[in-house]
Backbone as CSV, one residue per row, in Angstrom:
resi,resn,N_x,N_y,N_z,CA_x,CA_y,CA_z,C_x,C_y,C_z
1,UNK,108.427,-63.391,167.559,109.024,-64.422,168.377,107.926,-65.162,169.135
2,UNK,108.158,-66.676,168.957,107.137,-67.495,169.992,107.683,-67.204,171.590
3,UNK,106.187,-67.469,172.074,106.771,-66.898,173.588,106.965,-68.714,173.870
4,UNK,107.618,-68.816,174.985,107.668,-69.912,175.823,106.890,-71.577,175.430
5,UNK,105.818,-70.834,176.145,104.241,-71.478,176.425,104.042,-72.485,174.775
6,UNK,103.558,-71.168,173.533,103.671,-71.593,172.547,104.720,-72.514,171.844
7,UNK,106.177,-72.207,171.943,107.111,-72.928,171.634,106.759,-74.513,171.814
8,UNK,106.540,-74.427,173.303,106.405,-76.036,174.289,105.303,-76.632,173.621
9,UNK,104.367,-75.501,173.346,103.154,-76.518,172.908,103.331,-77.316,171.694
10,UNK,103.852,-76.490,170.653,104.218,-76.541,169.153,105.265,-78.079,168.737
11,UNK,105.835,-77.716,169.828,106.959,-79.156,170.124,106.528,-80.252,170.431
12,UNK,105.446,-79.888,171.491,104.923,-81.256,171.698,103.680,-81.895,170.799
13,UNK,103.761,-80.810,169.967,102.398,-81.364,168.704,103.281,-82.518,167.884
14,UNK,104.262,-81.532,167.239,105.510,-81.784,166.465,105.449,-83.606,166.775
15,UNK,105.698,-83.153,168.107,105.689,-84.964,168.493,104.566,-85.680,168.471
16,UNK,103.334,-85.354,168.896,102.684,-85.919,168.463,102.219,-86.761,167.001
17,UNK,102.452,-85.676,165.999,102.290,-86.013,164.634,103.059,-87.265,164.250
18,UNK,104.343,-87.157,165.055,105.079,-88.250,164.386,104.745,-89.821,165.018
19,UNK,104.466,-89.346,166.261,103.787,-90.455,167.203,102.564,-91.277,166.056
20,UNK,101.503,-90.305,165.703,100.704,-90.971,164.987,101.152,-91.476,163.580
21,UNK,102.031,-90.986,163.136,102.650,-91.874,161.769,103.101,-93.403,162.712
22,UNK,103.668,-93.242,163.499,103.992,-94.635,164.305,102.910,-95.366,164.429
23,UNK,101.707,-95.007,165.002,100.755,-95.803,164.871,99.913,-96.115,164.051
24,UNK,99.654,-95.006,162.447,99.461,-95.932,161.947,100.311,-96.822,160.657
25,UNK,101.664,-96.830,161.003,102.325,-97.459,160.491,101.960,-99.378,161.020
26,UNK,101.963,-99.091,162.284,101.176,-100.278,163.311,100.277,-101.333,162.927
27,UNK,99.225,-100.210,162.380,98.474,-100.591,161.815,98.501,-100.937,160.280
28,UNK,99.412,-100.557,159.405,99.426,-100.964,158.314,100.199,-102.319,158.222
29,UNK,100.944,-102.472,159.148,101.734,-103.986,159.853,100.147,-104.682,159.762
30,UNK,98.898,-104.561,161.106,98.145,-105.571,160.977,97.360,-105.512,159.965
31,UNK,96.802,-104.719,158.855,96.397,-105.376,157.816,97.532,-105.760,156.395
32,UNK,98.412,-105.994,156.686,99.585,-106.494,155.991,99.475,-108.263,156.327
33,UNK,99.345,-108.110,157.644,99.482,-109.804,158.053,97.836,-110.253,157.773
34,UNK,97.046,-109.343,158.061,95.398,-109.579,157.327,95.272,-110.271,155.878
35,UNK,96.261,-109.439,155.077,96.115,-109.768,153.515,95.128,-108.589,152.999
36,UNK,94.896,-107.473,153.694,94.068,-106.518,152.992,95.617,-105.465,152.583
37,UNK,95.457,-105.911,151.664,96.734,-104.757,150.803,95.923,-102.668,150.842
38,UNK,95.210,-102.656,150.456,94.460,-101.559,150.228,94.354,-100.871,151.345
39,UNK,93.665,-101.376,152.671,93.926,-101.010,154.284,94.887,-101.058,154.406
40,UNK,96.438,-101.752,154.253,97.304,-101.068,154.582,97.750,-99.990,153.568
41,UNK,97.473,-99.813,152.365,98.133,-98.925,151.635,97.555,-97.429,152.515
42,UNK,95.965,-97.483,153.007,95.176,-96.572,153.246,95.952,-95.940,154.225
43,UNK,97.013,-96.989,155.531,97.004,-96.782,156.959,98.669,-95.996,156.622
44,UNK,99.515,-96.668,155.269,100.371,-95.952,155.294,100.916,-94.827,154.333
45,UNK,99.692,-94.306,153.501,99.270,-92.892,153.200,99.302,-92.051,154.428
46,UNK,98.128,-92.431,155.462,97.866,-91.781,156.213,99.388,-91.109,157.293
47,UNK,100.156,-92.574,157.183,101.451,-92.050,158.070,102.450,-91.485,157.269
48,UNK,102.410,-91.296,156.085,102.961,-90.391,155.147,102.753,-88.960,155.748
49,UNK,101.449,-88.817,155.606,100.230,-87.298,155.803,101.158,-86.878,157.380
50,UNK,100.978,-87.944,158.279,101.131,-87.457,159.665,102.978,-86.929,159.817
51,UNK,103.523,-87.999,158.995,104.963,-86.865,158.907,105.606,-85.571,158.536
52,UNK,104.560,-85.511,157.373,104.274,-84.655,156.849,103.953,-83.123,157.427
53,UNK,103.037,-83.822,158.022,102.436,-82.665,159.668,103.674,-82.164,160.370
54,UNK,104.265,-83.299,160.621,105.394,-82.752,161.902,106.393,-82.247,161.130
55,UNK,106.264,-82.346,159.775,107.676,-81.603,159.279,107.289,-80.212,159.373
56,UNK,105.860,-80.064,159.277,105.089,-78.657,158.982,105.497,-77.677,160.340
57,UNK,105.386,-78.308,161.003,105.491,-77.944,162.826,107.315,-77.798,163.148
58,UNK,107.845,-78.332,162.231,109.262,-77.717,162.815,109.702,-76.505,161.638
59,UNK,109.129,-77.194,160.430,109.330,-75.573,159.852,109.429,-74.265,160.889
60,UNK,107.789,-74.770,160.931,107.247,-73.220,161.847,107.918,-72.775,162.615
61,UNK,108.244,-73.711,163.822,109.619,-73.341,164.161,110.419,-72.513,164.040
62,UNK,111.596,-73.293,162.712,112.817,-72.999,162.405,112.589,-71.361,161.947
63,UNK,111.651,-71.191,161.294,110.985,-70.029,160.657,111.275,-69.280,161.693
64,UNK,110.521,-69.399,162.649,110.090,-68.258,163.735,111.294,-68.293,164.945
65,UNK,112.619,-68.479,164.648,113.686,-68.779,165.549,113.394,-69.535,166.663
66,UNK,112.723,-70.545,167.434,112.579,-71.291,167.902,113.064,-72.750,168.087
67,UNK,113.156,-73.095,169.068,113.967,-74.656,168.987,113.067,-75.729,168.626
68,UNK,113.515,-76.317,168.305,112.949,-77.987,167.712,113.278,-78.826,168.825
69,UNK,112.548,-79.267,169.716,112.751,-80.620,170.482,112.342,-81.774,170.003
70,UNK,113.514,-82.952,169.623,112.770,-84.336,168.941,112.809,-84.947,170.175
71,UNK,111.576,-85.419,171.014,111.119,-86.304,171.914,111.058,-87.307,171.280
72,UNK,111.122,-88.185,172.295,111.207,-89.735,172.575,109.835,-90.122,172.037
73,UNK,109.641,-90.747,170.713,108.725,-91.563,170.663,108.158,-92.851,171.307
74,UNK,106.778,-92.678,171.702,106.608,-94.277,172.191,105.967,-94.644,171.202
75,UNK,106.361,-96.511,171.646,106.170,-97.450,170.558,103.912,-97.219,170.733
76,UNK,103.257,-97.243,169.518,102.172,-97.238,169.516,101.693,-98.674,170.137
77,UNK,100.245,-99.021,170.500,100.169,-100.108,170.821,99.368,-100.974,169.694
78,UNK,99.919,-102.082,169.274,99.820,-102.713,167.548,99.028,-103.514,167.725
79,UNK,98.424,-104.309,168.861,97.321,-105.237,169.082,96.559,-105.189,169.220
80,UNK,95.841,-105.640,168.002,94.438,-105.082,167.194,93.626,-106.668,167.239
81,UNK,92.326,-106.850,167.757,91.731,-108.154,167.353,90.652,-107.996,166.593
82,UNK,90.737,-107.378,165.783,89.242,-107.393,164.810,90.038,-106.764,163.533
83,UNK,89.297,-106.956,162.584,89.940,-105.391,161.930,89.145,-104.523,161.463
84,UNK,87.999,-104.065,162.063,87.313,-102.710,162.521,88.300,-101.655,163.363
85,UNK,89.209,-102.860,164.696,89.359,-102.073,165.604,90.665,-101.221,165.169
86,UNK,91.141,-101.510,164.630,92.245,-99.927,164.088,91.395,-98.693,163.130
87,UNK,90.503,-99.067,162.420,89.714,-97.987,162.084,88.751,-97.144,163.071
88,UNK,88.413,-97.863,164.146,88.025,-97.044,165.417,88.847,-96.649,166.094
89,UNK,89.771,-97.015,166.130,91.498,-96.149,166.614,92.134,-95.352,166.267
90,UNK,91.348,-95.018,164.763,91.783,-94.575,164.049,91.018,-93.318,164.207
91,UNK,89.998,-93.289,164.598,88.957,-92.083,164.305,89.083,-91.432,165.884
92,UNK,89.170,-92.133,166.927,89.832,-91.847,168.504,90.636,-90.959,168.748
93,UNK,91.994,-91.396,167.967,92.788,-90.766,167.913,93.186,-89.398,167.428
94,UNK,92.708,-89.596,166.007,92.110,-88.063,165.365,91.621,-87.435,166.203
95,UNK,90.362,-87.579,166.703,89.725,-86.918,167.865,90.539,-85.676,168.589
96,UNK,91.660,-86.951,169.321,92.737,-86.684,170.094,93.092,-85.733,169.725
97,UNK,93.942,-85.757,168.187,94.883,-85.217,167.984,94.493,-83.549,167.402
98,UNK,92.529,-83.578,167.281,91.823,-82.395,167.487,91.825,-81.508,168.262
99,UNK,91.689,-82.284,169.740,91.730,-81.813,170.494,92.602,-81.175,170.864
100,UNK,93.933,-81.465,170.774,94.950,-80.907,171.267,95.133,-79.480,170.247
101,UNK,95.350,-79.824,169.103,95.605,-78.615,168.192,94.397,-77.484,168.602
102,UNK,93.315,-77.536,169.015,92.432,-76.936,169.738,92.841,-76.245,170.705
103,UNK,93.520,-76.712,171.586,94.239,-76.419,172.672,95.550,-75.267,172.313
104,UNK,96.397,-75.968,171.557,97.221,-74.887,170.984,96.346,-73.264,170.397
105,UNK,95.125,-73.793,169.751,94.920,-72.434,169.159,94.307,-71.656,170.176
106,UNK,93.765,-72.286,171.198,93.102,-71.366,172.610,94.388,-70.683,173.050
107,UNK,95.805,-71.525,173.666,96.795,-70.597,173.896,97.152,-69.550,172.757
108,UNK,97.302,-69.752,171.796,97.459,-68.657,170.835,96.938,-67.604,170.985
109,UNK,95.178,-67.940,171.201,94.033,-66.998,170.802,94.560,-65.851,172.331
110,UNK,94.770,-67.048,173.277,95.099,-65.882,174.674,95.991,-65.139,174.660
111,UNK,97.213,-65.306,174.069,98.247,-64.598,173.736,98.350,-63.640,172.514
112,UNK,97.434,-63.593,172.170,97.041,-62.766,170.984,98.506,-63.250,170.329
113,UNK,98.625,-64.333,169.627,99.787,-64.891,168.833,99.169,-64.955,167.570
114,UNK,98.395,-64.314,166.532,97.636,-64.349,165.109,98.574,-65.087,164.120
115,UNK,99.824,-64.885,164.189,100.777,-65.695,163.493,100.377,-67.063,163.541
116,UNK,100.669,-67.635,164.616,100.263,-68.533,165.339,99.134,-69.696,164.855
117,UNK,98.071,-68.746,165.209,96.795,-69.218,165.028,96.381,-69.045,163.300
118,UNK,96.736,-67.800,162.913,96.578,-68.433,161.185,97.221,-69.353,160.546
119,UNK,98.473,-70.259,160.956,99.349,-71.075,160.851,98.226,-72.460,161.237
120,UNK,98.192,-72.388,162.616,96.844,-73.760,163.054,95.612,-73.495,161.995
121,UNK,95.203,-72.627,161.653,94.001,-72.841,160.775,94.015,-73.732,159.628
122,UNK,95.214,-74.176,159.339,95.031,-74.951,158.252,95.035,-76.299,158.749
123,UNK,95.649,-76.345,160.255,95.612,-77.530,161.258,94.043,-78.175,161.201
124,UNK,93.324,-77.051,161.584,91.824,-77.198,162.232,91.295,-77.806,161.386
125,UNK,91.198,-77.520,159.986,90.541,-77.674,158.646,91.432,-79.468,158.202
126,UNK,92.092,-79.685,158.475,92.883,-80.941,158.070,92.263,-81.869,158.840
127,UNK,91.700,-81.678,160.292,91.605,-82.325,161.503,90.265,-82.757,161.102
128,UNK,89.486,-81.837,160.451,88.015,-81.692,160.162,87.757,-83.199,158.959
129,UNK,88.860,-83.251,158.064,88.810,-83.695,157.314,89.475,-85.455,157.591
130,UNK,90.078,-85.055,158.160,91.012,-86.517,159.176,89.735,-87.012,159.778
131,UNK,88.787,-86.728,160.553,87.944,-87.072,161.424,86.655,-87.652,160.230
132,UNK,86.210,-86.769,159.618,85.090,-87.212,158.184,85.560,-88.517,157.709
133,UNK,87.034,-88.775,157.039,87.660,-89.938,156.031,87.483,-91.271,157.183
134,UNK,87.760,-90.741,158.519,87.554,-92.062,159.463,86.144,-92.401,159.648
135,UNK,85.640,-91.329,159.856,83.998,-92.051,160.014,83.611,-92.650,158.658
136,UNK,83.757,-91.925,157.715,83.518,-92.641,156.362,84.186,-94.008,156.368
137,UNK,85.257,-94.526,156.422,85.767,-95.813,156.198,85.090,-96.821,157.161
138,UNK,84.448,-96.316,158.182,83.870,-97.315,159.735,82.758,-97.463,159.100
139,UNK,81.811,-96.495,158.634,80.719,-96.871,158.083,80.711,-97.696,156.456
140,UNK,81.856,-97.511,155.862,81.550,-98.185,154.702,82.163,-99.955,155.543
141,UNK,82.961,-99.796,155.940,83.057,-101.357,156.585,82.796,-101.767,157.739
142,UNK,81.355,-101.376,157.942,80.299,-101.943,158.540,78.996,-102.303,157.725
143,UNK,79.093,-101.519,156.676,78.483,-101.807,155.412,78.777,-103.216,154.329
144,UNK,80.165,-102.957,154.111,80.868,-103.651,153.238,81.305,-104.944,153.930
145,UNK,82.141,-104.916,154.862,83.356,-105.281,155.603,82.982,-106.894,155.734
146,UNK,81.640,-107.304,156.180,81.437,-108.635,156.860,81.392,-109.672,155.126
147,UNK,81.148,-109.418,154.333,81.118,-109.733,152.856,82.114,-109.713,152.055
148,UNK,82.576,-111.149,151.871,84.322,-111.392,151.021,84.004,-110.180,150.225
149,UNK,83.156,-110.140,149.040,82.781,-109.264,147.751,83.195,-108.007,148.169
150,UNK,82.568,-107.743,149.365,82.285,-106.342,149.879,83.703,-105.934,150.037
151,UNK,84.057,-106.576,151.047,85.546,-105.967,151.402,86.504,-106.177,150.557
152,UNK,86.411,-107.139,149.881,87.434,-107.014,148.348,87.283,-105.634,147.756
153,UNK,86.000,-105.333,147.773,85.895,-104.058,147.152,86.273,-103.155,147.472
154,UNK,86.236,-103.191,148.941,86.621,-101.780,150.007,88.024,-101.724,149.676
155,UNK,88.772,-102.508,149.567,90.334,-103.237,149.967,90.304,-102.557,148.732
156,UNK,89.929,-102.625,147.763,90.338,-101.904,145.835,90.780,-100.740,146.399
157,UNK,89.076,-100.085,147.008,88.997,-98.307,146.811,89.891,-97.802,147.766
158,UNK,90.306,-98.399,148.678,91.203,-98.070,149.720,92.606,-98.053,149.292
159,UNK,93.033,-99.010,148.323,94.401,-99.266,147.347,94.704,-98.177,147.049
160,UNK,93.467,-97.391,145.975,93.601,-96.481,144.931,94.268,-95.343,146.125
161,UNK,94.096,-94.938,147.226,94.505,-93.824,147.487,96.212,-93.390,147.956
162,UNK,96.376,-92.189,147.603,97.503,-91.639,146.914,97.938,-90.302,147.903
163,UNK,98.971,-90.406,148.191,100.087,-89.274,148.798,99.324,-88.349,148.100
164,UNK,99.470,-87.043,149.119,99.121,-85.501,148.268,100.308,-84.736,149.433
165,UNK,101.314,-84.406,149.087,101.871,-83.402,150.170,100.897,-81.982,150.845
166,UNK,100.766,-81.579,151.739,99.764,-80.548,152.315,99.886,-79.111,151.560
167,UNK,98.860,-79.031,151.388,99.299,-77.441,150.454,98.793,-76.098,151.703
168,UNK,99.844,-76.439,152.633,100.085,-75.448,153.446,101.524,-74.332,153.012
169,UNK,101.119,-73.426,152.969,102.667,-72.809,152.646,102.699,-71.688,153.565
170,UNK,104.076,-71.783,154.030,104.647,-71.431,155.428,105.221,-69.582,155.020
């Protein structure tokens, strides 16, 4: 059984995750009105991934007899003037959303909750990888980005990418 503490935290991840599909759904809005098809395909993969997350987080849950609280999403904030600046929002946020799952696994680790925390390990390792794909895309379009050619190109390789459901199993 989750104690308390854990429950609350777990819930409010839950929400988080979905929060960030909101934003970067946001963002796949401003490179939609950009005309970069590929950046948005990229931004709404990514909010695929992040629902994905929060479905993962109420499993756990439901699994472990615990309640599911669906909080109130807020609206993300969509006003972007460059279009670097959602890919640095993008990598911010991750950060964020490191941090916190960090946080969950410290309460875990204190509560000696191992369930718990072998459950976040696949969190940690996703986060690792969320944080790499953002720095990678900032540096290739700072590379690419200022150059029609370039960013046509980026806009391709960014197209090509593709849903993978998480091969976490609960």
């Amino acid at each position: 059984m989750l104690s308390p503490a854990i429950t609350k935290a777990l819930n409010e991840q839950l929400n988080k995750e979905f929060y960030s599909a909101y934003l970067y759904l946001s963002m796949a809005n401003y490179y939609d009105d950009e005309g970069l098809n590929g950046f948005q395909n990229w931004m709404e993969i990514q909010a695929q991934e992040e629902r994905s997350h929060a479905m993962l987080f109420r499993e756990y849950l439901q699994q472990n007899d615990a309640e599911v609280i669906l909080a109130a999403i807020d609206a993300p904030d969509a006003d972007f003037s460059s279009r670097i600046e959602p890919l640095e929002k993008t990598l911010e946020h991750e950060r964020k959303v490191t941090a916190s799952i960090h946080a969950i696994y410290a309460l875990a680790f204190d509560e000696k909750d191992f369930r718990t925390m072998q459950f976040l390990d696949w969190f940690v390792s996703e986060q690792r990888e969320e944080e790499h794909n953002a720095q990678d895309i900032i540096k290739w379009f700072k590379l690419y980005g200022q150059d029609a050619k370039g960013l046509y190109d980026l806009d391709a390789k960014l197209a090509a990418r593709v849903f993978s459901p998480p091969g976490l199993v609960l």
